[in-house]
N, CA, C and O atoms as a Maestro MAE file, in Angstrom:
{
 s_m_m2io_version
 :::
 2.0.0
}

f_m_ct {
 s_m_title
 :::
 protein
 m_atom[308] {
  # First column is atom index #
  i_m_mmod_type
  r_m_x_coord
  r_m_y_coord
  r_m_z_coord
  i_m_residue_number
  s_m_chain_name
  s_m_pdb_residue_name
  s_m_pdb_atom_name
  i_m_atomic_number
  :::
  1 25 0.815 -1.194 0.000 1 A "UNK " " N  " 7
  2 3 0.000 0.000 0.000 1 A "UNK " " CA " 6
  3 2 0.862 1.262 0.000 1 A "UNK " " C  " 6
  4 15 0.461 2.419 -0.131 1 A "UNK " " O  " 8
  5 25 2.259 0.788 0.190 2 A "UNK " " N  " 7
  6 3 2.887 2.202 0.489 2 A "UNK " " CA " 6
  7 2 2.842 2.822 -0.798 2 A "UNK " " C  " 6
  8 15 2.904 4.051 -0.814 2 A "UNK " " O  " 8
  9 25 2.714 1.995 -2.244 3 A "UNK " " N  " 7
  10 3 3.309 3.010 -3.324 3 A "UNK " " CA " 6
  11 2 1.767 2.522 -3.900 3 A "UNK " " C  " 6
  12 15 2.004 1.781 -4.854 3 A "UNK " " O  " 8
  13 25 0.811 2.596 -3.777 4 A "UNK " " N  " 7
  14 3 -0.483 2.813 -4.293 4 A "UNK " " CA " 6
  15 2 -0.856 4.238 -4.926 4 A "UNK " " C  " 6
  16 15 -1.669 5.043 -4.471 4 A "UNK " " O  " 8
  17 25 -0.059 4.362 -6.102 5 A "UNK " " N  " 7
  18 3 -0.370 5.119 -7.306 5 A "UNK " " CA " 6
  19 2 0.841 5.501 -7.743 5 A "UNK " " C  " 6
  20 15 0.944 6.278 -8.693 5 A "UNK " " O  " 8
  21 25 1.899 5.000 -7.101 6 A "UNK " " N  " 7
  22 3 3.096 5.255 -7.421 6 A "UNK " " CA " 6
  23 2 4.071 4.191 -8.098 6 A "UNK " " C  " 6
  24 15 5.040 3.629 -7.587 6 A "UNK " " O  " 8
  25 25 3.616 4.081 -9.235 7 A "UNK " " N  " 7
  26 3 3.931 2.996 -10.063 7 A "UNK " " CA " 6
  27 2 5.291 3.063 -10.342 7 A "UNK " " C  " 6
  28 15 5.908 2.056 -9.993 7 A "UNK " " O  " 8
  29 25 5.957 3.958 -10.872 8 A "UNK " " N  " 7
  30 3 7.674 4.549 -10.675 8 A "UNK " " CA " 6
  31 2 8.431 3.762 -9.779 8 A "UNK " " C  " 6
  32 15 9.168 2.794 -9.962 8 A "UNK " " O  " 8
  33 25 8.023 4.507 -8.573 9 A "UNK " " N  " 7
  34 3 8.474 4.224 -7.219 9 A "UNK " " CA " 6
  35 2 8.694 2.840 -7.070 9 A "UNK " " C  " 6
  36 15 9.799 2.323 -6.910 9 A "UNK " " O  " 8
  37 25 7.281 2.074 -7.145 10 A "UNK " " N  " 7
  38 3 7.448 0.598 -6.671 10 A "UNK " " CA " 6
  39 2 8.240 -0.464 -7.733 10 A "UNK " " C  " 6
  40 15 8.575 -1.630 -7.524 10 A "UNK " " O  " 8
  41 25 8.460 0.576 -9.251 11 A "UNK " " N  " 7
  42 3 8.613 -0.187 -10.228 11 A "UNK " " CA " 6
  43 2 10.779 -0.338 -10.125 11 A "UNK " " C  " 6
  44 15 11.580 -1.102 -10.663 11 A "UNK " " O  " 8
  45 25 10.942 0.963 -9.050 12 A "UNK " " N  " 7
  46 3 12.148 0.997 -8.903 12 A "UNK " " CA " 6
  47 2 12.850 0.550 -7.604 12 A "UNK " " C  " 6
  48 15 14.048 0.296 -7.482 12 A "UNK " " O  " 8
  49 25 11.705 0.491 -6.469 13 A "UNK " " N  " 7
  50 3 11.979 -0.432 -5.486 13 A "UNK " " CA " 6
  51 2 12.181 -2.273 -5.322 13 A "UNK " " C  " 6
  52 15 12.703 -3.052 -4.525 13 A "UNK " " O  " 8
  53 25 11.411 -2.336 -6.615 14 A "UNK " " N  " 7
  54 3 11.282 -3.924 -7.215 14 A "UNK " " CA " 6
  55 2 12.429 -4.343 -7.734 14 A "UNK " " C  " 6
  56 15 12.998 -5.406 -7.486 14 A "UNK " " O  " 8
  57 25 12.853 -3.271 -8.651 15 A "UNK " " N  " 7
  58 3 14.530 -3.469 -9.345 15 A "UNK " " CA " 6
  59 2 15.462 -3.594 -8.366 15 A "UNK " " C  " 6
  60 15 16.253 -4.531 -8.256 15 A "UNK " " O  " 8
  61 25 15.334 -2.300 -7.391 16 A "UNK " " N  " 7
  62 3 16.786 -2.652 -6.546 16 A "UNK " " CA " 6
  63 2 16.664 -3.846 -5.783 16 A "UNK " " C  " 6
  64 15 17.770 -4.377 -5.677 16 A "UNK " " O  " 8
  65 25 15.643 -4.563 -5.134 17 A "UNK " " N  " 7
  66 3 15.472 -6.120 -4.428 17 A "UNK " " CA " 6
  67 2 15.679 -6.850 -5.563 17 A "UNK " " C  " 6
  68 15 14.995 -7.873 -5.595 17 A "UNK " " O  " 8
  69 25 16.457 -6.658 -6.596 18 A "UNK " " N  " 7
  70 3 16.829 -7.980 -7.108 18 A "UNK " " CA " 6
  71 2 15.681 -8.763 -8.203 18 A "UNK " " C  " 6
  72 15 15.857 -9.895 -8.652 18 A "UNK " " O  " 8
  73 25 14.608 -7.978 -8.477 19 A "UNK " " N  " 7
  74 3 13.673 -8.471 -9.120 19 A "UNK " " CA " 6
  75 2 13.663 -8.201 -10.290 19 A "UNK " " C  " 6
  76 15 14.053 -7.099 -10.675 19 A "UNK " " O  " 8
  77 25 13.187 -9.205 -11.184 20 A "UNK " " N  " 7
  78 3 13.432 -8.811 -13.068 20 A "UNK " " CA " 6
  79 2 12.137 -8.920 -13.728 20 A "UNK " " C  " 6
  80 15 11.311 -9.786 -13.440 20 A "UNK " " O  " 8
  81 25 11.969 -7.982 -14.662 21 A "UNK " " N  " 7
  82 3 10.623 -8.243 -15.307 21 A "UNK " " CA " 6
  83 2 10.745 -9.317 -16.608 21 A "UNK " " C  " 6
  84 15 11.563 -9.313 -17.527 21 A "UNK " " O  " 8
  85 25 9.618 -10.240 -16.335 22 A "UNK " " N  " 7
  86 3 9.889 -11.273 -16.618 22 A "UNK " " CA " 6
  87 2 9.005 -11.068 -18.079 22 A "UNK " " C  " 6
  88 15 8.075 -10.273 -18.215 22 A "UNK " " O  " 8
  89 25 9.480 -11.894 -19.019 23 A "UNK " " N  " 7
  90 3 8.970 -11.908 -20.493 23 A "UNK " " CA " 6
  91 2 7.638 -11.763 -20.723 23 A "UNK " " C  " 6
  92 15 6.910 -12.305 -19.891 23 A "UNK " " O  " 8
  93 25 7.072 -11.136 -21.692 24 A "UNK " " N  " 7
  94 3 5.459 -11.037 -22.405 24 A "UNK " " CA " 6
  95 2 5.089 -12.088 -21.697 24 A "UNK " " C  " 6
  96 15 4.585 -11.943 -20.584 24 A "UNK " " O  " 8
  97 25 5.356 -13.678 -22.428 25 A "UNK " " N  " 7
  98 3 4.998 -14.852 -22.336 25 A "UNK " " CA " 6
  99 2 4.689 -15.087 -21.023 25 A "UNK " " C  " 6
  100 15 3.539 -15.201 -20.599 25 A "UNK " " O  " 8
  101 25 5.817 -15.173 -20.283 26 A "UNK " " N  " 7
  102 3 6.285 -15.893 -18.536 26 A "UNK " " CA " 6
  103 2 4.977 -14.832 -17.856 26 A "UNK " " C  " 6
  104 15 4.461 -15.284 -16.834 26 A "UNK " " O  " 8
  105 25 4.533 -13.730 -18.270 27 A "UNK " " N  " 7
  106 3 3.792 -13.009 -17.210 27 A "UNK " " CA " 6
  107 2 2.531 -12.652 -17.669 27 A "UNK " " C  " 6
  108 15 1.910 -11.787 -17.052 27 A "UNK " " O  " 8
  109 25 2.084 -13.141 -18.587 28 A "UNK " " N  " 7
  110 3 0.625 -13.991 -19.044 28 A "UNK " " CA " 6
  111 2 -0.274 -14.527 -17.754 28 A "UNK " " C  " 6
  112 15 -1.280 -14.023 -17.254 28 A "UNK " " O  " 8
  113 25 0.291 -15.463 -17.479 29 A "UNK " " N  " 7
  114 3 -0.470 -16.143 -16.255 29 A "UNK " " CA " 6
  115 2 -0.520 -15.138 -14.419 29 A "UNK " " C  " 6
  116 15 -1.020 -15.318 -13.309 29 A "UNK " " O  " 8
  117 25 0.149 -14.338 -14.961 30 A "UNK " " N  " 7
  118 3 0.106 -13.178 -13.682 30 A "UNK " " CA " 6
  119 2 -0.550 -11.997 -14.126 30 A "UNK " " C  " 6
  120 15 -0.454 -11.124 -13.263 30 A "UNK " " O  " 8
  121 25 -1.321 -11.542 -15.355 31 A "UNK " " N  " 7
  122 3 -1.462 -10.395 -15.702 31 A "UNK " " CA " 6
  123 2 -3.091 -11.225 -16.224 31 A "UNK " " C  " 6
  124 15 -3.978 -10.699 -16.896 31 A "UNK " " O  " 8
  125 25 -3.082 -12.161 -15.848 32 A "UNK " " N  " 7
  126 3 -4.986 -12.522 -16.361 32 A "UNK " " CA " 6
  127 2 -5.569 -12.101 -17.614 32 A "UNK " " C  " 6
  128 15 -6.784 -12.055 -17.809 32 A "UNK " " O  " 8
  129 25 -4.651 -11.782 -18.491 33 A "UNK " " N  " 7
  130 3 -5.591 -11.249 -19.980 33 A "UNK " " CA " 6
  131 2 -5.251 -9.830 -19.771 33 A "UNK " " C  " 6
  132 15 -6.100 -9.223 -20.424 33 A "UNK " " O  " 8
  133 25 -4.493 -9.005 -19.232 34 A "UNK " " N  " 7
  134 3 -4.678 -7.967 -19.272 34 A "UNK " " CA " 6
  135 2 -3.472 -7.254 -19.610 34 A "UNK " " C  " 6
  136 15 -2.646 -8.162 -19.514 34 A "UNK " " O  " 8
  137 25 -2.761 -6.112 -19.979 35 A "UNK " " N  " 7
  138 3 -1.568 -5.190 -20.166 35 A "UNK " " CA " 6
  139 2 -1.310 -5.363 -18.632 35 A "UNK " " C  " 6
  140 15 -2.013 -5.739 -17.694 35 A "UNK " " O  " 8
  141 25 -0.085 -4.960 -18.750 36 A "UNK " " N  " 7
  142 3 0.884 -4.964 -17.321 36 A "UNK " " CA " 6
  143 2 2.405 -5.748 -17.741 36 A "UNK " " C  " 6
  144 15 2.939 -6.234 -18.737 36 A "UNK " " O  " 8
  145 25 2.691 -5.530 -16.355 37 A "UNK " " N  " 7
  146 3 4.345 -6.171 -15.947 37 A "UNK " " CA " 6
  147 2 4.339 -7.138 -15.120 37 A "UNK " " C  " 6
  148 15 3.640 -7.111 -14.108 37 A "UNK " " O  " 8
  149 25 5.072 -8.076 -15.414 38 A "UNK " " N  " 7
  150 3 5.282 -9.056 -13.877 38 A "UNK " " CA " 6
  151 2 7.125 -9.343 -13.491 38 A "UNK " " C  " 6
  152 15 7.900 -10.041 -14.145 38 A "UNK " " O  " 8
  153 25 7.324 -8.810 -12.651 39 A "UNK " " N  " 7
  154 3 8.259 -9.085 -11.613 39 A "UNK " " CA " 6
  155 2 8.707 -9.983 -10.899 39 A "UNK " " C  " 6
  156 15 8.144 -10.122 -9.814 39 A "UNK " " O  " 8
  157 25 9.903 -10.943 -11.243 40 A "UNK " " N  " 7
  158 3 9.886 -12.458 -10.759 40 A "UNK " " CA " 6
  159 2 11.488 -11.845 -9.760 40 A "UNK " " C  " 6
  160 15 12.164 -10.871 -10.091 40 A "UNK " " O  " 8
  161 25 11.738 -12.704 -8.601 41 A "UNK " " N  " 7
  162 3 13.160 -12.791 -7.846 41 A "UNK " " CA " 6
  163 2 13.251 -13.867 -7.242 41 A "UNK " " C  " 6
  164 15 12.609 -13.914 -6.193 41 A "UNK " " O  " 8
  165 25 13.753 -14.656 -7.490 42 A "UNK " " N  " 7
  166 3 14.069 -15.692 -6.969 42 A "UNK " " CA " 6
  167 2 14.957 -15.718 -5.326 42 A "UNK " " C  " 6
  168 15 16.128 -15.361 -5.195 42 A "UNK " " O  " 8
  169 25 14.134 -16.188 -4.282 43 A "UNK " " N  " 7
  170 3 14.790 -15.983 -3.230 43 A "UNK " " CA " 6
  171 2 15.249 -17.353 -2.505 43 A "UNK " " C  " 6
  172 15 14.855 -18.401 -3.016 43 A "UNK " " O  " 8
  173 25 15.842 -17.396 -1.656 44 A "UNK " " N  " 7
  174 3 16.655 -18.892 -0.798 44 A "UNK " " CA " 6
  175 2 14.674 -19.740 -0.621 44 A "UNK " " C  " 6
  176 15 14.417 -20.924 -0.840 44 A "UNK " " O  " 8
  177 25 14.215 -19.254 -0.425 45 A "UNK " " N  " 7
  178 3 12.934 -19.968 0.313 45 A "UNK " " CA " 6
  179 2 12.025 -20.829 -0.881 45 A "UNK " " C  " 6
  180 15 11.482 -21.925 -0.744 45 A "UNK " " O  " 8
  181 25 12.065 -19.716 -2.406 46 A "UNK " " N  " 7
  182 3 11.374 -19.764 -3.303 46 A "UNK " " CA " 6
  183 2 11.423 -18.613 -4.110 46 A "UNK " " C  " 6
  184 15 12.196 -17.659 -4.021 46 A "UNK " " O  " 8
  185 25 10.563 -18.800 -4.862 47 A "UNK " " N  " 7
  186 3 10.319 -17.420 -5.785 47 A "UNK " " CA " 6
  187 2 9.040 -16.702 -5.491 47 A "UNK " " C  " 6
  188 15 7.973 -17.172 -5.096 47 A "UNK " " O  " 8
  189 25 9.377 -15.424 -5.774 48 A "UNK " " N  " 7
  190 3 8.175 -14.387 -5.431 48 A "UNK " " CA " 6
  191 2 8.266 -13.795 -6.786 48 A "UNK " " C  " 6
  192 15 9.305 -13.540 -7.394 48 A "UNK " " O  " 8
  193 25 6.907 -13.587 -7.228 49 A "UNK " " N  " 7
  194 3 5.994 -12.825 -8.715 49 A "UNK " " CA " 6
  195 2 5.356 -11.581 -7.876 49 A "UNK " " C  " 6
  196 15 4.784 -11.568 -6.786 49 A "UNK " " O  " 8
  197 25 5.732 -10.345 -8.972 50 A "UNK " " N  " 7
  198 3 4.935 -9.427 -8.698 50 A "UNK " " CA " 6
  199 2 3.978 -8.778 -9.615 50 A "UNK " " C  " 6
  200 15 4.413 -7.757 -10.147 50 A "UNK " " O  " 8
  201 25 2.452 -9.228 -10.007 51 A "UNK " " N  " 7
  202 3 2.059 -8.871 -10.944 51 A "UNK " " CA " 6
  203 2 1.377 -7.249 -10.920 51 A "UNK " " C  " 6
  204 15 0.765 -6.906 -9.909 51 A "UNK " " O  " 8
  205 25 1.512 -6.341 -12.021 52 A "UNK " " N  " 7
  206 3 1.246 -4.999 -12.064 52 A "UNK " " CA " 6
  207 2 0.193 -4.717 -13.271 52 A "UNK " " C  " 6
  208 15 0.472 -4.189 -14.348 52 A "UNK " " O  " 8
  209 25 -1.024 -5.167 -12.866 53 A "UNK " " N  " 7
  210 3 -1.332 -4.692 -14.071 53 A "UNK " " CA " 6
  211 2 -1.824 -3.312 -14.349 53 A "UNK " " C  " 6
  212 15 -1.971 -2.454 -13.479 53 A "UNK " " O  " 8
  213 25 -2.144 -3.105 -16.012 54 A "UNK " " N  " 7
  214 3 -2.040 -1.341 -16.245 54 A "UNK " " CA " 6
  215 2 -3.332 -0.819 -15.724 54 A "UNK " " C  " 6
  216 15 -3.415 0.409 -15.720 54 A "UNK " " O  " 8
  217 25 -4.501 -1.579 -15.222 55 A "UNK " " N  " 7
  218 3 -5.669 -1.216 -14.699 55 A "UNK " " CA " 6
  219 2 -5.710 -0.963 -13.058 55 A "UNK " " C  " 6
  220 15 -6.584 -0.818 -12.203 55 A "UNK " " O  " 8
  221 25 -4.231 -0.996 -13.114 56 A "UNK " " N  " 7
  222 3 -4.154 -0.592 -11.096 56 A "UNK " " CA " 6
  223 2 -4.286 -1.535 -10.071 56 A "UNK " " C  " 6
  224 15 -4.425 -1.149 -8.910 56 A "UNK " " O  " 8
  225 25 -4.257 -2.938 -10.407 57 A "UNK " " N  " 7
  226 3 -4.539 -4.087 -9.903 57 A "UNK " " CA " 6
  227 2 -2.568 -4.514 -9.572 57 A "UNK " " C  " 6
  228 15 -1.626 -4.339 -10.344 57 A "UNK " " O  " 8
  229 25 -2.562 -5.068 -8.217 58 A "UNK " " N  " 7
  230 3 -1.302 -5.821 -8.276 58 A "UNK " " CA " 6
  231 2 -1.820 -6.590 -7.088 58 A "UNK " " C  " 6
  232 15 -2.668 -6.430 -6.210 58 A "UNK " " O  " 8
  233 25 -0.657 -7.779 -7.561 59 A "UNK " " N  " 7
  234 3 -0.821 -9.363 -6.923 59 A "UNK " " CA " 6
  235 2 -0.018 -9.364 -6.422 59 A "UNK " " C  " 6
  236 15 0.632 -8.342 -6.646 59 A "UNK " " O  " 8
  237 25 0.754 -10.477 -5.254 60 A "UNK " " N  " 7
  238 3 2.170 -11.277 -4.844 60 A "UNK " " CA " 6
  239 2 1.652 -12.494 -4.862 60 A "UNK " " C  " 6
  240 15 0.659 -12.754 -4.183 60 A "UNK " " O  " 8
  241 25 2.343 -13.544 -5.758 61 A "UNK " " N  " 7
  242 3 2.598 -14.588 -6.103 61 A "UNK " " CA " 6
  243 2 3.724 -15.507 -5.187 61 A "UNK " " C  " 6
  244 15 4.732 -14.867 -4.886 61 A "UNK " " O  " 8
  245 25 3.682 -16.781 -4.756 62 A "UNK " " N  " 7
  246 3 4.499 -16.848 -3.914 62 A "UNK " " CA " 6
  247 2 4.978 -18.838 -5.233 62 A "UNK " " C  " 6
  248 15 4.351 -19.893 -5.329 62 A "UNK " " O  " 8
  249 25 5.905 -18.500 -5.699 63 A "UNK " " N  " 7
  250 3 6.196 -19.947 -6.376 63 A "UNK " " CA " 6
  251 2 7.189 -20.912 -5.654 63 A "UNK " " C  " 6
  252 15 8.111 -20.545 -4.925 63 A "UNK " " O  " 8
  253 25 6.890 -22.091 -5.939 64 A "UNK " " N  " 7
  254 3 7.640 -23.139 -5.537 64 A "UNK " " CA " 6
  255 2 8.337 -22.609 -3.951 64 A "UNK " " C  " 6
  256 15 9.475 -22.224 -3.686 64 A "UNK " " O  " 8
  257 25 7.100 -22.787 -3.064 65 A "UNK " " N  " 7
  258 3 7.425 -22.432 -1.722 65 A "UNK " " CA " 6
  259 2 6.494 -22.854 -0.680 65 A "UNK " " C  " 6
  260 15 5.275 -22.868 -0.848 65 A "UNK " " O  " 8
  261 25 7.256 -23.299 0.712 66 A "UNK " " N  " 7
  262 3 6.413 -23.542 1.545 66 A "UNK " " CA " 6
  263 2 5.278 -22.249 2.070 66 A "UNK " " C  " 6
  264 15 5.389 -21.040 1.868 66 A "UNK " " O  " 8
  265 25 4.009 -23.107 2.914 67 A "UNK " " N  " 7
  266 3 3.066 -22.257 3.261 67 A "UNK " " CA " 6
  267 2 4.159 -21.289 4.556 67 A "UNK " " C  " 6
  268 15 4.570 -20.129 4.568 67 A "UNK " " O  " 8
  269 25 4.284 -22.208 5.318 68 A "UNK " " N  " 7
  270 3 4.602 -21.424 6.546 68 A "UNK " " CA " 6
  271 2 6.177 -20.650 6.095 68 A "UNK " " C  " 6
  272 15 6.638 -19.914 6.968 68 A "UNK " " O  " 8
  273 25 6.836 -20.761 5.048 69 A "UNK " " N  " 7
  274 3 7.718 -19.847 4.530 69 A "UNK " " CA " 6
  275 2 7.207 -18.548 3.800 69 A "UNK " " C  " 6
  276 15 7.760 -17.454 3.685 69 A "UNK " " O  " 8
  277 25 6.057 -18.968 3.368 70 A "UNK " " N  " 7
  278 3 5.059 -17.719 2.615 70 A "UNK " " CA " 6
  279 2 5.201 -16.688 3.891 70 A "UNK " " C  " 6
  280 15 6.036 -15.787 3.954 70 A "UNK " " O  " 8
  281 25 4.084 -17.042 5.034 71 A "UNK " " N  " 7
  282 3 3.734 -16.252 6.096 71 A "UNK " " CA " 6
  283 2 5.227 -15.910 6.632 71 A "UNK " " C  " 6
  284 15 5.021 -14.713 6.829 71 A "UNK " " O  " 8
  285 25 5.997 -16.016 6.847 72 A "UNK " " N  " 7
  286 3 7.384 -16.139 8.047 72 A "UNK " " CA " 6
  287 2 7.841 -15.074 6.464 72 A "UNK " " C  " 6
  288 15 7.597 -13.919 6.812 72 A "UNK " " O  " 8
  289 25 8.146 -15.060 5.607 73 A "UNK " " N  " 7
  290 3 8.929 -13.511 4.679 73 A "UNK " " CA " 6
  291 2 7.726 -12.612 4.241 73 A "UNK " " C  " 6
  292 15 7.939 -11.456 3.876 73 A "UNK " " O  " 8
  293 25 6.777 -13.005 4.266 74 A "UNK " " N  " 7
  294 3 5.731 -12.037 3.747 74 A "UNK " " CA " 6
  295 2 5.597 -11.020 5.334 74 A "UNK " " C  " 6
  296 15 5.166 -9.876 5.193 74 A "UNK " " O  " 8
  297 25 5.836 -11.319 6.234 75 A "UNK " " N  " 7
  298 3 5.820 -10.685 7.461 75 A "UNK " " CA " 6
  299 2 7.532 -9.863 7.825 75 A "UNK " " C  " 6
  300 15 7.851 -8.985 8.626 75 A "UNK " " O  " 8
  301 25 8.243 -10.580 6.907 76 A "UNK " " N  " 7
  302 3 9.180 -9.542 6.761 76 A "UNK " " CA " 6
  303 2 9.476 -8.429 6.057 76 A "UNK " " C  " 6
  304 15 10.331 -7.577 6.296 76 A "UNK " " O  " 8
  305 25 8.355 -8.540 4.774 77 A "UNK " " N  " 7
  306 3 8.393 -7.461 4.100 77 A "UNK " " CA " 6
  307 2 8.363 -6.042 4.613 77 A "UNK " " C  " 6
  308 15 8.408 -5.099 3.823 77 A "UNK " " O  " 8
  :::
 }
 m_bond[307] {
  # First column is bond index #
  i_m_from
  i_m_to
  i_m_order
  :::
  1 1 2 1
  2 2 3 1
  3 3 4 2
  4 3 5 1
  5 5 6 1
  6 6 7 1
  7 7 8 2
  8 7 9 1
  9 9 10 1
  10 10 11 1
  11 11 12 2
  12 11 13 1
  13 13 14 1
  14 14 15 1
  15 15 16 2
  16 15 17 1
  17 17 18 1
  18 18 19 1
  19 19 20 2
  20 19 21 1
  21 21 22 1
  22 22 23 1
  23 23 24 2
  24 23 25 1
  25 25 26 1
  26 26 27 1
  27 27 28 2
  28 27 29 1
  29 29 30 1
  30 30 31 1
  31 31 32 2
  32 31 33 1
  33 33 34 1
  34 34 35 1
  35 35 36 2
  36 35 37 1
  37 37 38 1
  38 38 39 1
  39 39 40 2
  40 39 41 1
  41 41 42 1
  42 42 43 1
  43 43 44 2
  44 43 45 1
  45 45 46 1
  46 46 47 1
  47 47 48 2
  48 47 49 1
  49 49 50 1
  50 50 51 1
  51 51 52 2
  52 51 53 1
  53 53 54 1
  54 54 55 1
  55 55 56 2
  56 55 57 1
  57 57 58 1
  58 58 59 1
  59 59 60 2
  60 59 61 1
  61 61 62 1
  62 62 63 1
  63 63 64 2
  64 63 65 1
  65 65 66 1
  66 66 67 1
  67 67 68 2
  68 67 69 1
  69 69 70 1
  70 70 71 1
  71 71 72 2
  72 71 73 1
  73 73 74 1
  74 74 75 1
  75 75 76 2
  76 75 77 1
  77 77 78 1
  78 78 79 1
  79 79 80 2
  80 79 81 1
  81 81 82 1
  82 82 83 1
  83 83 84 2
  84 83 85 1
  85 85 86 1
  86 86 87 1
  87 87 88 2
  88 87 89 1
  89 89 90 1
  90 90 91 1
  91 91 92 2
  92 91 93 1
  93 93 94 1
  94 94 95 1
  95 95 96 2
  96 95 97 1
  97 97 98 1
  98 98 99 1
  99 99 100 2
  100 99 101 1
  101 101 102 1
  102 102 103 1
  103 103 104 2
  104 103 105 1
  105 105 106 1
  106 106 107 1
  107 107 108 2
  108 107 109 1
  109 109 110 1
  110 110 111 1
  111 111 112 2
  112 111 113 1
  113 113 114 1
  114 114 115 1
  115 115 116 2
  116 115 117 1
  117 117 118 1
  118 118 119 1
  119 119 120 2
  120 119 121 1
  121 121 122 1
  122 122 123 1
  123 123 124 2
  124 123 125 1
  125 125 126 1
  126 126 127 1
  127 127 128 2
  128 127 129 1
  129 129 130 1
  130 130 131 1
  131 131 132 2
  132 131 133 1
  133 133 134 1
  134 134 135 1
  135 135 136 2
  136 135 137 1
  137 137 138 1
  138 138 139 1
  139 139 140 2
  140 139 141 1
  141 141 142 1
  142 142 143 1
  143 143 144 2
  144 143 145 1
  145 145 146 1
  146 146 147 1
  147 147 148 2
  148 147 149 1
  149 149 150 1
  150 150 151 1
  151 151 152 2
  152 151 153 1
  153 153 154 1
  154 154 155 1
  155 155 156 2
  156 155 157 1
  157 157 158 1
  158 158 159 1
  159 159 160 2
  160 159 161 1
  161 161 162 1
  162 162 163 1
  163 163 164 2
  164 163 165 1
  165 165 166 1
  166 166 167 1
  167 167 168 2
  168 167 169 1
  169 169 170 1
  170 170 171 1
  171 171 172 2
  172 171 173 1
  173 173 174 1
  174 174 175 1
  175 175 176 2
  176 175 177 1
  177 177 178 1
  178 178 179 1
  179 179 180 2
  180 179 181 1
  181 181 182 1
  182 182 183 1
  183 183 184 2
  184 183 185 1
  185 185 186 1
  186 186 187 1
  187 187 188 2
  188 187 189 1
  189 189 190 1
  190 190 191 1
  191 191 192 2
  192 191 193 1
  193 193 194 1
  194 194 195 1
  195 195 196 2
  196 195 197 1
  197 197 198 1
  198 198 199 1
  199 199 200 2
  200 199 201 1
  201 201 202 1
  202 202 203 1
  203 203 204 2
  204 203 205 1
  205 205 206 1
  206 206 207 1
  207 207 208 2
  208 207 209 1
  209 209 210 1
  210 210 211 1
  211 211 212 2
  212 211 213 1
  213 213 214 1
  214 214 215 1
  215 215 216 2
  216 215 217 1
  217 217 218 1
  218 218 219 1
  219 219 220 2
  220 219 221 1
  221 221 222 1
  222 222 223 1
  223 223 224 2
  224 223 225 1
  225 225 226 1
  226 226 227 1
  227 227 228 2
  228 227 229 1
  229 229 230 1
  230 230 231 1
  231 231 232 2
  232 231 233 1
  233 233 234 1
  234 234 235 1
  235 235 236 2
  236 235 237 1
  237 237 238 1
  238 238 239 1
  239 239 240 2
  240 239 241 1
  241 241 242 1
  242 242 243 1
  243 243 244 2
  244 243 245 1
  245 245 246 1
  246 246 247 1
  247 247 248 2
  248 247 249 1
  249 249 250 1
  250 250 251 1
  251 251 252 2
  252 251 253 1
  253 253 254 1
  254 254 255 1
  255 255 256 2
  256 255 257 1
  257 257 258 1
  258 258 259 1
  259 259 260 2
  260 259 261 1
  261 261 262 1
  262 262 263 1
  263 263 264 2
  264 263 265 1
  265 265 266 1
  266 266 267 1
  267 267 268 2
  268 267 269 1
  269 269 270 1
  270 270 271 1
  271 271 272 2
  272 271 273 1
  273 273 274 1
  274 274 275 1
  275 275 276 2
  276 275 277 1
  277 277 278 1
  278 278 279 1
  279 279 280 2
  280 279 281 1
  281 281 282 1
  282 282 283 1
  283 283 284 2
  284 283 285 1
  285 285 286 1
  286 286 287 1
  287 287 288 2
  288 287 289 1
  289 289 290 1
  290 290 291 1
  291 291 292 2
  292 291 293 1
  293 293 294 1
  294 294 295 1
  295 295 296 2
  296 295 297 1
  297 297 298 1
  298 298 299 1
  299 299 300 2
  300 299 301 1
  301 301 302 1
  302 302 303 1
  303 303 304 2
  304 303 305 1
  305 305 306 1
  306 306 307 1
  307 307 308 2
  :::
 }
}
């Protein structure tokens, strides 16, 4: 919520954590039919997706990862 309209901002806070925007293709299934970006980083636990789409909608995706590893870094954010 911190960068809720501040698409810049979060699009440059995403870069410096190490996160890459991931291909047309690869971010299909994070963008539901719609224009946008998706943001993949691969971390020790798993991978985290960040989908942006251009209608003001964003997701966190949590891939190939435990539940209770989800909750335990999502609380570190």
């Amino acid at each position: 919520m911190v960068y809720l309209g501040q698409q810049q901002a979060l699009n440059a806070m995403l870069e410096r954590n190490g996160f890459k925007i991931l291909p047309v293709d690869a971010s299909a299934d994070y963008l539901q039919g719609t224009t946008g970006i998706a943001w993949a980083a691969p971390r020790s636990l798993g991978e985290w997706v960040v989908g942006l789409r251009d209608d003001g909608t964003c997701a966190v995706f949590a891939r190939r990862i435990r539940e209770a590893d989800v909750q335990s870094s999502f609380d570190g954010l």
